[in-house]
CHARMM-style PDB file with segment names, atoms N, HN, CA, C and O in Angstrom:
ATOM      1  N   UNK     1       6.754 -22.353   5.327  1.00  0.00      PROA
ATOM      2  CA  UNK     1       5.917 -23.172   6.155  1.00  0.00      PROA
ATOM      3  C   UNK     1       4.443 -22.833   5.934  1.00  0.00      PROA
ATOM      4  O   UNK     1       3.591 -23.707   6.092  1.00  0.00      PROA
ATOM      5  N   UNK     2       4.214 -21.952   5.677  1.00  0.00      PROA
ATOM      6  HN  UNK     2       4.906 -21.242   5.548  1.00  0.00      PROA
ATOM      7  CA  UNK     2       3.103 -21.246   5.475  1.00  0.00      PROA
ATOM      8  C   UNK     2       2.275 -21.833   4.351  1.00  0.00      PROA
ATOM      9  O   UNK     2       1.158 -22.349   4.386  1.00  0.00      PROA
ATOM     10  N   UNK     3       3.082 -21.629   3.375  1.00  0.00      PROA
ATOM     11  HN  UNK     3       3.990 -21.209   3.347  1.00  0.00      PROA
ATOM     12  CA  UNK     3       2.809 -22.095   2.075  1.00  0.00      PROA
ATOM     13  C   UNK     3       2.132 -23.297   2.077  1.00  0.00      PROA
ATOM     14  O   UNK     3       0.981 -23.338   1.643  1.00  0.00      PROA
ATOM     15  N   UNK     4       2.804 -24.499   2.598  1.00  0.00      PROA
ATOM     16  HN  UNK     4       3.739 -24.466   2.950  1.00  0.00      PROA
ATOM     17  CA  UNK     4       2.949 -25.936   2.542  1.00  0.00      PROA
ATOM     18  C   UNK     4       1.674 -26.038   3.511  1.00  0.00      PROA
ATOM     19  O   UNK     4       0.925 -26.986   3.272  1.00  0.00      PROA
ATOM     20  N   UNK     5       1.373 -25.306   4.430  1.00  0.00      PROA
ATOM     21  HN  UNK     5       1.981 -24.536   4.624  1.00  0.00      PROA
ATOM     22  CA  UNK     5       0.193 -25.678   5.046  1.00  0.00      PROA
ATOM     23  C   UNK     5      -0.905 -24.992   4.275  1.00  0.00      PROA
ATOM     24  O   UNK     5      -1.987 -25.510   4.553  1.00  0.00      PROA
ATOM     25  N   UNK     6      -0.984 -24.245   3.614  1.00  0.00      PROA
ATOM     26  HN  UNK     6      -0.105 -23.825   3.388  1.00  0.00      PROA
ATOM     27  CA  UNK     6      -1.962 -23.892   2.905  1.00  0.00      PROA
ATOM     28  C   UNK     6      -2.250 -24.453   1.938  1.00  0.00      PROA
ATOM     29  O   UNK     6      -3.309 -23.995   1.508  1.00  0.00      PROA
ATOM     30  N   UNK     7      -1.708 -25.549   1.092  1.00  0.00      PROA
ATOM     31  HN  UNK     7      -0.848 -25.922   1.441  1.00  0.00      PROA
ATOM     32  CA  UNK     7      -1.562 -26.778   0.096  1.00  0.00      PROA
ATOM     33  C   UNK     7      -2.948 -27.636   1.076  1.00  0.00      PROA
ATOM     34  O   UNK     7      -4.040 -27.752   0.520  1.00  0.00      PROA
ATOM     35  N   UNK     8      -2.787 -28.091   2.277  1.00  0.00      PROA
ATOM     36  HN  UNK     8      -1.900 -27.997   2.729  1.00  0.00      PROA
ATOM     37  CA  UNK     8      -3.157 -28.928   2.723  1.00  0.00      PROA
ATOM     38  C   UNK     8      -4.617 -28.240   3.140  1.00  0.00      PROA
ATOM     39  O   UNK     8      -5.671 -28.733   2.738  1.00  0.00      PROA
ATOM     40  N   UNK     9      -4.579 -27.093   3.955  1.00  0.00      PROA
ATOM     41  HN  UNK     9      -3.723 -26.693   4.282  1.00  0.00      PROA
ATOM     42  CA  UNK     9      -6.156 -26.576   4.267  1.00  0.00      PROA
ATOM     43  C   UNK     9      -5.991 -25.186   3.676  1.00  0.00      PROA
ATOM     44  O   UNK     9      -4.892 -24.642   3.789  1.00  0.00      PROA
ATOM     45  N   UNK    10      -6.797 -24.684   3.174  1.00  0.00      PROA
ATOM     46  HN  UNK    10      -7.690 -25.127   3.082  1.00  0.00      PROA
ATOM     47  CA  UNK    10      -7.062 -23.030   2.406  1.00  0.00      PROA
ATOM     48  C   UNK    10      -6.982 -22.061   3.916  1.00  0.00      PROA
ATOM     49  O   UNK    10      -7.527 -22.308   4.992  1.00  0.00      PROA
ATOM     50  N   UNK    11      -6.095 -20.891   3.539  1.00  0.00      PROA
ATOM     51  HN  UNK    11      -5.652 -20.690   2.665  1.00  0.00      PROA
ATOM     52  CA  UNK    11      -6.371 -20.098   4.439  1.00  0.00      PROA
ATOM     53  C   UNK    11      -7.320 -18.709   3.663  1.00  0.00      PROA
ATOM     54  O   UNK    11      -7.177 -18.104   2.601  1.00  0.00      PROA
ATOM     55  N   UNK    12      -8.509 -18.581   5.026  1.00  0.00      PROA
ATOM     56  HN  UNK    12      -8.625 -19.073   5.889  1.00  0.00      PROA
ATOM     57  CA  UNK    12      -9.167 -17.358   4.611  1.00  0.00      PROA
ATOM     58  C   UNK    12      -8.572 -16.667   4.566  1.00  0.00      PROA
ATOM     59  O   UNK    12      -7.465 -16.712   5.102  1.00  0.00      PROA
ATOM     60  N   UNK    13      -9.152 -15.368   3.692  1.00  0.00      PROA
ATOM     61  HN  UNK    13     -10.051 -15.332   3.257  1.00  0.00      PROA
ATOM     62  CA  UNK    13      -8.512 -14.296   3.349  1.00  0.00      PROA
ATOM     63  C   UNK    13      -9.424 -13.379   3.315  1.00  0.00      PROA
ATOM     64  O   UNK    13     -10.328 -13.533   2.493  1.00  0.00      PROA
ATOM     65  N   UNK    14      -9.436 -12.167   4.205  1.00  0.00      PROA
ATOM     66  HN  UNK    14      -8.701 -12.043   4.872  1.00  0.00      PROA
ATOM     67  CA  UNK    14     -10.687 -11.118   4.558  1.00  0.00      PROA
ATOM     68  C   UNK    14     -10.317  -9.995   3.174  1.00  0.00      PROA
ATOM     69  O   UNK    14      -9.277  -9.645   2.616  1.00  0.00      PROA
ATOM     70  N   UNK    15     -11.834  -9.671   2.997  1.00  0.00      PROA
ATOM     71  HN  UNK    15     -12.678  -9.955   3.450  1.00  0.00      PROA
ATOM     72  CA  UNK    15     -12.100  -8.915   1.926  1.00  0.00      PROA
ATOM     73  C   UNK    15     -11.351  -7.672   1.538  1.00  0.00      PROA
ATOM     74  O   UNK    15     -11.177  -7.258   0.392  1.00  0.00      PROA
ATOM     75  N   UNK    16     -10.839  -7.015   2.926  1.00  0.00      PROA
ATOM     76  HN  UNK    16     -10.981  -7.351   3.857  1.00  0.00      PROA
ATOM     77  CA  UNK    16     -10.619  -5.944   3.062  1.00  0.00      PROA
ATOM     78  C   UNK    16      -8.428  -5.595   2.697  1.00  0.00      PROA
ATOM     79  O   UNK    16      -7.735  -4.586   2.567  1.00  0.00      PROA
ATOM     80  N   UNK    17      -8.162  -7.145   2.680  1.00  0.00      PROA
ATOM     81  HN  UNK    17      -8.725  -7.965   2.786  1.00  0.00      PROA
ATOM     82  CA  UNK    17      -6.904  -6.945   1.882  1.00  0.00      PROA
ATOM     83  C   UNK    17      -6.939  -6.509   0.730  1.00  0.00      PROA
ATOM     84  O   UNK    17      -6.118  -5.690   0.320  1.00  0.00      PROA
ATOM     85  N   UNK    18      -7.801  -6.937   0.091  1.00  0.00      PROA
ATOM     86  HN  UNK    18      -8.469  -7.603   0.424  1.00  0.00      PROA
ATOM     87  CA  UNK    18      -8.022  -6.737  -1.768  1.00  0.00      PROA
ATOM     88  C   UNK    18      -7.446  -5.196  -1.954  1.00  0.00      PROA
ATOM     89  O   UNK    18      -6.454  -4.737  -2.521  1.00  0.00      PROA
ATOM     90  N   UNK    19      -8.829  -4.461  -1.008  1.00  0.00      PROA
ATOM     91  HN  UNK    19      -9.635  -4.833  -0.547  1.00  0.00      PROA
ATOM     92  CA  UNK    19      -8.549  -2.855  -0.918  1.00  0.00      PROA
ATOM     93  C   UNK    19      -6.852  -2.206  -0.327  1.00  0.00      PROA
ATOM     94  O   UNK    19      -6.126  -1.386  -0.888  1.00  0.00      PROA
ATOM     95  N   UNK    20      -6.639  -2.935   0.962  1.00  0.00      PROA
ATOM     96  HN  UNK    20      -7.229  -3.602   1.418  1.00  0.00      PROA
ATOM     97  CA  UNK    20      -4.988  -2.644   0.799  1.00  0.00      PROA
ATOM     98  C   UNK    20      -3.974  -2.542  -0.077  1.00  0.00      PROA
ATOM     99  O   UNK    20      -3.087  -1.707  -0.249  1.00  0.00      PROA
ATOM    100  N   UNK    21      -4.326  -3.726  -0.687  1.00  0.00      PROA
ATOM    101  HN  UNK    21      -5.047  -4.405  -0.547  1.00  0.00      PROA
ATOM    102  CA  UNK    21      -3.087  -3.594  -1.847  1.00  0.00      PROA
ATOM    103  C   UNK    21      -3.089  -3.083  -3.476  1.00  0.00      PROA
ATOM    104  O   UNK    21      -2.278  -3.134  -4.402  1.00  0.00      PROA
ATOM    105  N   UNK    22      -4.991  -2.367  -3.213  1.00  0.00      PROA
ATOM    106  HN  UNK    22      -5.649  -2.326  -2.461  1.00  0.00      PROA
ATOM    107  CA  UNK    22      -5.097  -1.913  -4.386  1.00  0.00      PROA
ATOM    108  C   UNK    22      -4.580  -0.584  -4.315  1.00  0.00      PROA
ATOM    109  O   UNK    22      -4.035  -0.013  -5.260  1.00  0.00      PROA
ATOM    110  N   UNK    23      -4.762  -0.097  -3.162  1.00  0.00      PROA
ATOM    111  HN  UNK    23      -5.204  -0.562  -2.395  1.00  0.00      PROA
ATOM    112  CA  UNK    23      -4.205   1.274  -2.811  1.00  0.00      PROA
ATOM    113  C   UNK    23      -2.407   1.049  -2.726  1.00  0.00      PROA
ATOM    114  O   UNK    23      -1.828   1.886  -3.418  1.00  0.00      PROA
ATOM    115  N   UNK    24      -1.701   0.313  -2.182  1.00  0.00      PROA
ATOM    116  HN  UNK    24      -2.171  -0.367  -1.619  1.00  0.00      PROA
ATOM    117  CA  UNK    24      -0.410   0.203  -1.904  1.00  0.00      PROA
ATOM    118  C   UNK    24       0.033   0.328  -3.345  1.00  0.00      PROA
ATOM    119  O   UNK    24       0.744   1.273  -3.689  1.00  0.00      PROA
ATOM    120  N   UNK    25      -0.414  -0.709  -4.296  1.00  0.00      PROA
ATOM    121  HN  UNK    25      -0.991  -1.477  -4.017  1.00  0.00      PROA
ATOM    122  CA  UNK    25       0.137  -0.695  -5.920  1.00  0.00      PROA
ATOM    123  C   UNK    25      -0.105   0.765  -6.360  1.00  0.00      PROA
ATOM    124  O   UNK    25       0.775   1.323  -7.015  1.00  0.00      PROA
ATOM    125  N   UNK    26      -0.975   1.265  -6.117  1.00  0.00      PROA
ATOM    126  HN  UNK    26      -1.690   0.811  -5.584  1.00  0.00      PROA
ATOM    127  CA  UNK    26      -1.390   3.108  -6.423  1.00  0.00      PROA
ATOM    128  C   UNK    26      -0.377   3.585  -5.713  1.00  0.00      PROA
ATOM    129  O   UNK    26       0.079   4.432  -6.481  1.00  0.00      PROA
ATOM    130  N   UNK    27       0.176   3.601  -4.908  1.00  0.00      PROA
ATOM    131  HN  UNK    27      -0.195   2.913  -4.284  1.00  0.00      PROA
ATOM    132  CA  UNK    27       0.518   4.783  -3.968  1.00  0.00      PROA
ATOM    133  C   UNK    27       1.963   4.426  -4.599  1.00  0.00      PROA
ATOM    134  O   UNK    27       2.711   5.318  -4.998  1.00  0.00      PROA
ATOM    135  N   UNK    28       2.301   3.055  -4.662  1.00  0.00      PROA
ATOM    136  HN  UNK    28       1.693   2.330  -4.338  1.00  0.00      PROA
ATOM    137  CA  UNK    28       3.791   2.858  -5.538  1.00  0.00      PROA
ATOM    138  C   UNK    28       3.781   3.320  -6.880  1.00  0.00      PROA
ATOM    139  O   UNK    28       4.770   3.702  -7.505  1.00  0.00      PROA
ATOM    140  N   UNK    29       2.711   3.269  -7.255  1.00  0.00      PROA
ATOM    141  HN  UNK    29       1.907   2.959  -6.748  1.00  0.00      PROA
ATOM    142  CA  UNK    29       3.184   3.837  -8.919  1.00  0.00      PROA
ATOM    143  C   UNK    29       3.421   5.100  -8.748  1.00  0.00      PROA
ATOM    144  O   UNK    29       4.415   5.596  -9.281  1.00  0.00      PROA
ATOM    145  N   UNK    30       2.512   5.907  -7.933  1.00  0.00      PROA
ATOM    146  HN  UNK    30       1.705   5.505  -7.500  1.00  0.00      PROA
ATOM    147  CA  UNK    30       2.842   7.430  -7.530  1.00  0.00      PROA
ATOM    148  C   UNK    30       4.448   7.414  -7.220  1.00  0.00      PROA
ATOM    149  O   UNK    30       5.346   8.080  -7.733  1.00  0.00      PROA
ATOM    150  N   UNK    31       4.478   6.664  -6.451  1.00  0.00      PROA
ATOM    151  HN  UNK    31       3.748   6.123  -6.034  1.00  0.00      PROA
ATOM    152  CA  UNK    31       6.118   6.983  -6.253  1.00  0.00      PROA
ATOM    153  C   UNK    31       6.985   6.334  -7.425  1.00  0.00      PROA
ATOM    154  O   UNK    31       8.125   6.710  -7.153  1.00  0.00      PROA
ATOM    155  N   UNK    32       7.031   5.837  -8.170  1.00  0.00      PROA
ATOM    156  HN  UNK    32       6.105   5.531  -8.391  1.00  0.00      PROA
ATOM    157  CA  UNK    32       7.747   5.894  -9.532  1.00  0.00      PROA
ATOM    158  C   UNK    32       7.915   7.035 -10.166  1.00  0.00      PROA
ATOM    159  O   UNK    32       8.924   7.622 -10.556  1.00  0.00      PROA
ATOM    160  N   UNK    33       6.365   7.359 -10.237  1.00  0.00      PROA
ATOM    161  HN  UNK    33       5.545   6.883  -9.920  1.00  0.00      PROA
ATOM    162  CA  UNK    33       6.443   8.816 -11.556  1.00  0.00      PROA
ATOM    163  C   UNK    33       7.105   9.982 -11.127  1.00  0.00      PROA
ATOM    164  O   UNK    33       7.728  10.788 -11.818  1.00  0.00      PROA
ATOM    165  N   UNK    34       6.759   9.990  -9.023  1.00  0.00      PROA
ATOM    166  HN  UNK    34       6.253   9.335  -8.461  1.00  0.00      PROA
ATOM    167  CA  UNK    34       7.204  11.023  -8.624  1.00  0.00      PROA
ATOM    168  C   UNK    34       9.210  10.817  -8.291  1.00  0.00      PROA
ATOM    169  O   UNK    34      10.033  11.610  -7.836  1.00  0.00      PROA
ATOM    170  N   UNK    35       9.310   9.654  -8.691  1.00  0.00      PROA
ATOM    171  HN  UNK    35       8.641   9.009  -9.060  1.00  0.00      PROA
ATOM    172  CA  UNK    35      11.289   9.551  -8.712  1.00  0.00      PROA
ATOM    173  C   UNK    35      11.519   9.538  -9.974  1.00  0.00      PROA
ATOM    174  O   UNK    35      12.514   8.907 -10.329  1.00  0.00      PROA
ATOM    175  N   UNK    36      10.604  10.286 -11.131  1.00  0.00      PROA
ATOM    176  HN  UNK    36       9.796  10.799 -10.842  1.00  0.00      PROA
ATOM    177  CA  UNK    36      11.257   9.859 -11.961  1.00  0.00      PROA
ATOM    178  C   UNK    36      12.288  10.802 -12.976  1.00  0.00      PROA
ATOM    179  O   UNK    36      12.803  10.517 -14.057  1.00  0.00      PROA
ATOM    180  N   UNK    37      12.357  12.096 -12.108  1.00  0.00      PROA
ATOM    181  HN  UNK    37      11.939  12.328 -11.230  1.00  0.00      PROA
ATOM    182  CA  UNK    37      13.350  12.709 -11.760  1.00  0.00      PROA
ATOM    183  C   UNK    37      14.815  12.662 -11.489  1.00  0.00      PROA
ATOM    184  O   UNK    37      14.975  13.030 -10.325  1.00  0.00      PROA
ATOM    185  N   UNK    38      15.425  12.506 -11.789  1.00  0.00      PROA
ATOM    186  HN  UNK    38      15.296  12.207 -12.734  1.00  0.00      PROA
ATOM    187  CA  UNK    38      16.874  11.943 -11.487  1.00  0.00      PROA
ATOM    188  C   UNK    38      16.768  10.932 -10.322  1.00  0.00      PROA
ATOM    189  O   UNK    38      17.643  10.886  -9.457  1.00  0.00      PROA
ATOM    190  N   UNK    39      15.498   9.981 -10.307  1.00  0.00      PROA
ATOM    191  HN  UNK    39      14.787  10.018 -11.009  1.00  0.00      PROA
ATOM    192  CA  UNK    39      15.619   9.771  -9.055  1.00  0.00      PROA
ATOM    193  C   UNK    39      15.709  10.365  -7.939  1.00  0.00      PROA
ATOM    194  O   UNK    39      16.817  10.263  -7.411  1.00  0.00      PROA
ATOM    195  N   UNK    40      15.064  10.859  -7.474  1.00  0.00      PROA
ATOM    196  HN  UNK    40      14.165  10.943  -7.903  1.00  0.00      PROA
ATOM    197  CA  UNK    40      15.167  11.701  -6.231  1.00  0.00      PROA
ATOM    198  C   UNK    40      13.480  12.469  -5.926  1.00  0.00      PROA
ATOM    199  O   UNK    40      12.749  12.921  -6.808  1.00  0.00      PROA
ATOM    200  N   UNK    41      13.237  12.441  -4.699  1.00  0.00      PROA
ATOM    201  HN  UNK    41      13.831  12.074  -3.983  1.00  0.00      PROA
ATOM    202  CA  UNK    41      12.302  12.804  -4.232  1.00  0.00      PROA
ATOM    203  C   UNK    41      11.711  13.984  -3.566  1.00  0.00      PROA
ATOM    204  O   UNK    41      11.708  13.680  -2.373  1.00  0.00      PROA
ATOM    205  N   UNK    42      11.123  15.372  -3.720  1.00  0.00      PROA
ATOM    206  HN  UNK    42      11.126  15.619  -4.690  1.00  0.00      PROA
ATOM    207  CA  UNK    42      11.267  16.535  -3.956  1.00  0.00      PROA
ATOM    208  C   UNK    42      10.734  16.769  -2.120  1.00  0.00      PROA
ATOM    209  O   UNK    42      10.806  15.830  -1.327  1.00  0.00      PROA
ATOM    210  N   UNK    43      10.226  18.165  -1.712  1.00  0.00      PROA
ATOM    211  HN  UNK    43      10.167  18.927  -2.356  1.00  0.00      PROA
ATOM    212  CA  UNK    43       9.819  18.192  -0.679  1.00  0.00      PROA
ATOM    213  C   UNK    43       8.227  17.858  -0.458  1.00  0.00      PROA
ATOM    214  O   UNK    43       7.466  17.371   0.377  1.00  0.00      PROA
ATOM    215  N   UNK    44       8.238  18.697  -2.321  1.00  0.00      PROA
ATOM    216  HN  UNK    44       8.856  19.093  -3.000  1.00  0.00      PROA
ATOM    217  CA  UNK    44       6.047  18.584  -2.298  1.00  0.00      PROA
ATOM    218  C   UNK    44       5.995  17.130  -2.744  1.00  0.00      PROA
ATOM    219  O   UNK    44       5.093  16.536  -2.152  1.00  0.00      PROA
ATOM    220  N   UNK    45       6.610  16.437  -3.519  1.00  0.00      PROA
ATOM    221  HN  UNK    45       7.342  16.920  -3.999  1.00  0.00      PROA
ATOM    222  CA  UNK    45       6.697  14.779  -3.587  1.00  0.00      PROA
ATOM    223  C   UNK    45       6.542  14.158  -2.409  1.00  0.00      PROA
ATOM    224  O   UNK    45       5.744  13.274  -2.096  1.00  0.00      PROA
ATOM    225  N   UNK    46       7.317  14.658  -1.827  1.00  0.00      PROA
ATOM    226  HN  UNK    46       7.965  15.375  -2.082  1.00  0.00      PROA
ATOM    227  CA  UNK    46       7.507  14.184   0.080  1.00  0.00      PROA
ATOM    228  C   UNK    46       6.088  14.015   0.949  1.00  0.00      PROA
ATOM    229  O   UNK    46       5.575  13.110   1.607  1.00  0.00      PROA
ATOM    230  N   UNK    47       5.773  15.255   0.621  1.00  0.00      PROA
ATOM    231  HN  UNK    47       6.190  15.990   0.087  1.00  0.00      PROA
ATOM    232  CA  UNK    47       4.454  16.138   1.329  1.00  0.00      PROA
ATOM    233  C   UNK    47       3.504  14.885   1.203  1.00  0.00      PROA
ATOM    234  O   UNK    47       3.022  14.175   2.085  1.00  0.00      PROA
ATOM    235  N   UNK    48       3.390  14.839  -0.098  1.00  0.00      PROA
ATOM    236  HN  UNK    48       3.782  15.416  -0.815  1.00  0.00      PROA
ATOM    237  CA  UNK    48       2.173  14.410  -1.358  1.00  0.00      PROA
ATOM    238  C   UNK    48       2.124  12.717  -0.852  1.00  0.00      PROA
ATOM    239  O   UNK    48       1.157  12.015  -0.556  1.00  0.00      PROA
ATOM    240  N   UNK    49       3.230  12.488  -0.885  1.00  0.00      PROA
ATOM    241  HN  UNK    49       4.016  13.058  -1.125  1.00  0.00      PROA
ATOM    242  CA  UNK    49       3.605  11.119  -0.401  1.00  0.00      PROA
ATOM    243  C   UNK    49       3.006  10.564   1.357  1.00  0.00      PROA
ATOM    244  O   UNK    49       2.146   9.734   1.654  1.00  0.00      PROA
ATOM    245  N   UNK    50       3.811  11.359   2.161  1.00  0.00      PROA
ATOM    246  HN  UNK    50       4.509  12.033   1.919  1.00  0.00      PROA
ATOM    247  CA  UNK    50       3.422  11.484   3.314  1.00  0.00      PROA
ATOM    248  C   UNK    50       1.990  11.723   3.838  1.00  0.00      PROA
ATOM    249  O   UNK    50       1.475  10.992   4.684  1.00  0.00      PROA
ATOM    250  N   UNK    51       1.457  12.653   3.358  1.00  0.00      PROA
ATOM    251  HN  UNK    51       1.875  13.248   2.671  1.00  0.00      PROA
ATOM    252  CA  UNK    51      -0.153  12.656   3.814  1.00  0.00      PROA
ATOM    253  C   UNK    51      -0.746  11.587   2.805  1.00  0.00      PROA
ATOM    254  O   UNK    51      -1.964  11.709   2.940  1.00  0.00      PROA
ATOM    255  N   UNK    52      -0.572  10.876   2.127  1.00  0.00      PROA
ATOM    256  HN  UNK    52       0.418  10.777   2.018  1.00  0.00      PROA
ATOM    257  CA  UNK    52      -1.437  10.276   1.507  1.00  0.00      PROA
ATOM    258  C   UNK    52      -1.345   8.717   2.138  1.00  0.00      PROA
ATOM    259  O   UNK    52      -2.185   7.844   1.917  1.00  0.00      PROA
ATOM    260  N   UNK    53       0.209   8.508   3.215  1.00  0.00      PROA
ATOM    261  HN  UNK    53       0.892   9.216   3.394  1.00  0.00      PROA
ATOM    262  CA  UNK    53       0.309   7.741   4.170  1.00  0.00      PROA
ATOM    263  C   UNK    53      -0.657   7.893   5.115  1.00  0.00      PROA
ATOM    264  O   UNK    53      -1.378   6.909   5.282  1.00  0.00      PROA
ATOM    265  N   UNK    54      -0.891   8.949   5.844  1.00  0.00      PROA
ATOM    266  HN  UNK    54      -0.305   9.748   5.708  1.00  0.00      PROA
ATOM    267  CA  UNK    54      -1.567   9.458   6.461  1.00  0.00      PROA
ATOM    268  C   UNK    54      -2.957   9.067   6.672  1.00  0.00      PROA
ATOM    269  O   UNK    54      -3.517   8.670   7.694  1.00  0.00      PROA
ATOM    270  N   UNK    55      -3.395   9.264   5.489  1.00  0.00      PROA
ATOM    271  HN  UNK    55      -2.940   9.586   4.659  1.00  0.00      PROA
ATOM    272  CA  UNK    55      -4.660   9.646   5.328  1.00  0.00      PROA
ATOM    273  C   UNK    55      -5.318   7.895   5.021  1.00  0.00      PROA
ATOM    274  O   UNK    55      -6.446   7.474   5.279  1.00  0.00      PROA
ATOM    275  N   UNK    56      -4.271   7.235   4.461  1.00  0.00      PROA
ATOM    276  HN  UNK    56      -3.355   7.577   4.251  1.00  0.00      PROA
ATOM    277  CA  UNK    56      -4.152   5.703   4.531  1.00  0.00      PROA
ATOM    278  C   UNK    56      -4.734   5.309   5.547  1.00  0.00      PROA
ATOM    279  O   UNK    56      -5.819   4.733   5.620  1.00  0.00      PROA
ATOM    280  N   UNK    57      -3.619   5.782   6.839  1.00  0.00      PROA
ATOM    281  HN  UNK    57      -2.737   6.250   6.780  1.00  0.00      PROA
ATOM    282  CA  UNK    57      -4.090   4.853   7.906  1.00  0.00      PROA
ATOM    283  C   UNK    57      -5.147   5.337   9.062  1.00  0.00      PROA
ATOM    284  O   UNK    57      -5.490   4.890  10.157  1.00  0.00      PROA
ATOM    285  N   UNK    58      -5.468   6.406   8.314  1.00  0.00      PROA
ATOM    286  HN  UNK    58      -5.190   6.769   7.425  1.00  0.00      PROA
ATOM    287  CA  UNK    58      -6.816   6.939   8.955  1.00  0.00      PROA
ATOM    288  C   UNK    58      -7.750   5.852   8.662  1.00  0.00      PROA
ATOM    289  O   UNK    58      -8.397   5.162   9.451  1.00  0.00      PROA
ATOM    290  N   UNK    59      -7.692   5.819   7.133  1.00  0.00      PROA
ATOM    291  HN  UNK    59      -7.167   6.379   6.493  1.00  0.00      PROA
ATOM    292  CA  UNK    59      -8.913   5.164   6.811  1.00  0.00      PROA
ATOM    293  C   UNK    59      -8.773   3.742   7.005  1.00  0.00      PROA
ATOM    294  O   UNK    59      -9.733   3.034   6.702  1.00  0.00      PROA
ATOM    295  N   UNK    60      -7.811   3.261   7.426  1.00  0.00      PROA
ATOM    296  HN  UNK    60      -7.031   3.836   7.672  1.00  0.00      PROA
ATOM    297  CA  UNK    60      -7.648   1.993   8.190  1.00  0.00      PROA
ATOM    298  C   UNK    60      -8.041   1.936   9.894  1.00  0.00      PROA
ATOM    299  O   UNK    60      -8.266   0.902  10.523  1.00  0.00      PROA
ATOM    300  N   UNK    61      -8.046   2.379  10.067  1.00  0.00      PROA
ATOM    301  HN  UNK    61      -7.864   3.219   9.556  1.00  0.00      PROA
ATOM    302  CA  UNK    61      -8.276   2.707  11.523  1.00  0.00      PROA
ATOM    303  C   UNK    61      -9.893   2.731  11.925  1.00  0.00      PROA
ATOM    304  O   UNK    61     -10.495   2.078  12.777  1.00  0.00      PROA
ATOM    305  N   UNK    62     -10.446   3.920  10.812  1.00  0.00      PROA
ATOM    306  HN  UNK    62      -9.957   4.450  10.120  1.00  0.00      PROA
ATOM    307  CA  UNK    62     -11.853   4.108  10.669  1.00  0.00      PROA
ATOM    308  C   UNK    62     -12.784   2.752  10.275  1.00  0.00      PROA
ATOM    309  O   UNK    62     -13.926   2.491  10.652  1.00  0.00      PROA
ATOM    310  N   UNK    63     -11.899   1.987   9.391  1.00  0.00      PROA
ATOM    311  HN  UNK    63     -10.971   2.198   9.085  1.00  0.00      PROA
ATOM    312  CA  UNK    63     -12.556   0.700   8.966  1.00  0.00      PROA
ATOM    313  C   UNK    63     -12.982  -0.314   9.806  1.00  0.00      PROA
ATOM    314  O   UNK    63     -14.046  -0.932   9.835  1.00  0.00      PROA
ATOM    315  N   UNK    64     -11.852  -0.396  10.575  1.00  0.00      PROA
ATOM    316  HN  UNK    64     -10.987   0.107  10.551  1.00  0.00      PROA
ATOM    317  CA  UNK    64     -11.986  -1.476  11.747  1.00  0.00      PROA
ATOM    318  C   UNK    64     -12.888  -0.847  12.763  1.00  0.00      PROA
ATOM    319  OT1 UNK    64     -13.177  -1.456  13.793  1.00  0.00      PROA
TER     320      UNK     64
END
């Protein structure tokens, strides 16, 4: 539905997504290299992973 109305009028789109998902595609490739281990995800992988969630939504928070 979404879609089909956006055919008809453009929906804005704030600047500050760009930066979300440039970081999200980063933070996923991190997690590739770091499964790329038998697949599997270690504790300091974990760690590394987790605060860098963290520290994400700090700086989301701080933005707004």
């Amino acid at each position: 539905m979404l879609g089909a109305s956006s055919v008809i009028s453009p929906l804005a789109i704030n600047d500050k997504v760009f930066t979300d998902v440039i970081i999200m595609i980063a933070l996923t490739v991190l997690l590739l290299i770091f499964s790329r281990t038998n697949f599997k995800i270690g504790k300091r992988e974990g760690m590394v992973l987790a605060s860098a969630y963290i520290v994400y939504l700090i700086y989301i928070i701080l933005r707004n």
